[in-house]
C-alpha positions in Angstrom: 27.1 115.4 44.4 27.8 117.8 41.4 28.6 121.6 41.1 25.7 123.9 42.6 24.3 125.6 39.8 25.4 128.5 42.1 28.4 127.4 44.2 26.3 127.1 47.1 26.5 124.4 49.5 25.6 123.5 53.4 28.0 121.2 54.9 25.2 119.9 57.1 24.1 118.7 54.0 26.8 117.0 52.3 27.3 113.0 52.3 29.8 111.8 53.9 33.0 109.0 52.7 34.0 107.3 56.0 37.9 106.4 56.2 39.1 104.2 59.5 42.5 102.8 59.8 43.2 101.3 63.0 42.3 102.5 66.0 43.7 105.6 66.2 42.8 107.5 62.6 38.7 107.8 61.7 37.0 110.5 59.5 33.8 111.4 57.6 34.8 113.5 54.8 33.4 115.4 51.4 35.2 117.1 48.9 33.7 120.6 49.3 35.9 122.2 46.3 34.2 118.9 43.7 31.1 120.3 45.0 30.9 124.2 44.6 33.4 123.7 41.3 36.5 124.7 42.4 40.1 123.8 41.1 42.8 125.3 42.4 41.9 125.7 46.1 40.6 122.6 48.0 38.4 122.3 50.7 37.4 119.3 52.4 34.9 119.2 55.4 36.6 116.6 58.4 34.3 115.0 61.0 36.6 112.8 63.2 34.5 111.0 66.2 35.5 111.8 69.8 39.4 110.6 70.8 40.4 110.1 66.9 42.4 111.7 64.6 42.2 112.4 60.8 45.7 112.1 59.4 49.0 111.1 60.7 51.3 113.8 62.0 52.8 115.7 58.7 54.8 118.3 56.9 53.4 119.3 53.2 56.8 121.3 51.5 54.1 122.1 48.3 50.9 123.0 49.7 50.0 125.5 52.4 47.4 124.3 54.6 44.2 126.6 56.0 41.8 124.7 58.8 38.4 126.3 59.9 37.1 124.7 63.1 33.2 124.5 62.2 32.4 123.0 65.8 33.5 120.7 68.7 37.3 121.1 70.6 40.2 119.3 70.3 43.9 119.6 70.4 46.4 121.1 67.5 50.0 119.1 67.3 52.3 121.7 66.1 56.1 121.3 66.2 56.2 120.3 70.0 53.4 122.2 70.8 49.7 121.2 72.2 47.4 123.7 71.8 43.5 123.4 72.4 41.7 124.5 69.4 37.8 125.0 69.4 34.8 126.4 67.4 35.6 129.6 65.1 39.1 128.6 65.2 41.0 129.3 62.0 44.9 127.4 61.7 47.0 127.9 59.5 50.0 125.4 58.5 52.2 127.1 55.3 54.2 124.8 52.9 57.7 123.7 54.5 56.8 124.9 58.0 56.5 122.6 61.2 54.8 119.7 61.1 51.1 119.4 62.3 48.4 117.5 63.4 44.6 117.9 64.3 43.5 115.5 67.2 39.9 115.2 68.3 40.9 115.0 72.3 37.1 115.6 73.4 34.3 113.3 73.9 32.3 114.9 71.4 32.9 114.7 67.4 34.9 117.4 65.9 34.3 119.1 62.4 36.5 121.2 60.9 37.1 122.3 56.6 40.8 122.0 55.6 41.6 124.6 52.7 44.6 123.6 50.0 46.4 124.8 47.2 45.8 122.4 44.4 50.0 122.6 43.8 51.0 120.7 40.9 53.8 118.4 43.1 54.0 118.6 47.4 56.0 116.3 49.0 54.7 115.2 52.8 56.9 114.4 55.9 55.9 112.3 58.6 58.4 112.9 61.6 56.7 110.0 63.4 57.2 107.5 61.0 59.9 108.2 58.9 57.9 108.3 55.8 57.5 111.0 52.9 55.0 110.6 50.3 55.5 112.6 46.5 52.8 113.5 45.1 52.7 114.7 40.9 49.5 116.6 39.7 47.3 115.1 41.8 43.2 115.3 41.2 39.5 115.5 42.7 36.6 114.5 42.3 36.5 114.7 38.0 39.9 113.9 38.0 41.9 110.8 38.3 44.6 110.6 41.1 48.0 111.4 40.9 50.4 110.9 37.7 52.7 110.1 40.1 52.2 109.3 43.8 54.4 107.4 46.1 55.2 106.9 49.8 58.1 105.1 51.4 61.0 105.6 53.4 64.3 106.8 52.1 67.8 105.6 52.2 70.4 108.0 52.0 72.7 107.7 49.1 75.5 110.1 47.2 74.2 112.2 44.2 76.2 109.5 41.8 75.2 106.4 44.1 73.2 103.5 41.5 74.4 105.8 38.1 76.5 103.9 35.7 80.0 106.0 35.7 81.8 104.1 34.0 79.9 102.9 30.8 79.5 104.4 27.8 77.0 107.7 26.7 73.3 107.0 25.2 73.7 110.2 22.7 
């Protein structure tokens, strides 16, 4: 879909991209921001079928977070927390605070539009994996993805761990 000649769309009438990993993680989604011509602030509509989930439980330290519950219930993971979330709903999850997670725990699907800062670097937790990803000046739609984007796992090391100390100067 391109731009709106007037920034104006429906989500009832956007096209979906289907994403399902497993079991557990399954969503329709569409770039709402590639749509309406946006680039600093993303918005992506989420329809996650009934008992699934969208992402894995996660910590952005670069990008705040805004979610808009459009309709259906479900449950919000926060920090320890289980909270029921529902139509009308607005969450919000800032850069560096606890992690989060939205679960659709109905038996109907769940929509919701998760707003972003485009930041140019964020780096994601995932407490129940052990992962982090880093992200560098990621894109959209018109862009190419990330100069630089990596997950793993790290290994904790000193500052001077892996650094040649004892060799001679490049200058």
């Amino acid at each position: 879909m391109t731009s709106s000649p007037h920034n104006i769309v429906n989500v009832a009438d956007l096209e979906l991209k289907w994403l399902k990993v497993g079991n557990r993680f399954e969503v329709g989604l569409h770039d709402i921001d590639a749509a309406i011509g946006t680039e600093q602030i993303g918005a992506t509509l989420h329809v996650v079928p009934a008992g699934k989930t969208a992402w894995p439980y996660h910590r952005h330290h670069g990008n705040d977070e805004l979610f808009f519950i459009v309709s259906g219930t479900g449950t919000y993971r926060v920090g320890e927390a289980r909270l029921p979330i529902k139509a009308g709903d607005c969450i919000g999850a800032p850069a560096g605070g606890e992690a989060h997670q939205i679960i659709n725990s109905s038996a109907a699907e769940l929509r919701y539009i998760a707003f972003a800062n485009h930041g140019r670097a964020d780096v994601t937790e995932y407490p129940d994996s052990g992962r982090i990803a880093v992200d560098i000046a990621h894109g959209n739609d018109k862009e190419p993805m990330s100069i630089f984007s990596t997950a793993g796992k790290l290994t904790p090391f000193g500052y001077w761990d892996g650094e040649d100390t004892e060799g001679e100067n490049h200058g």
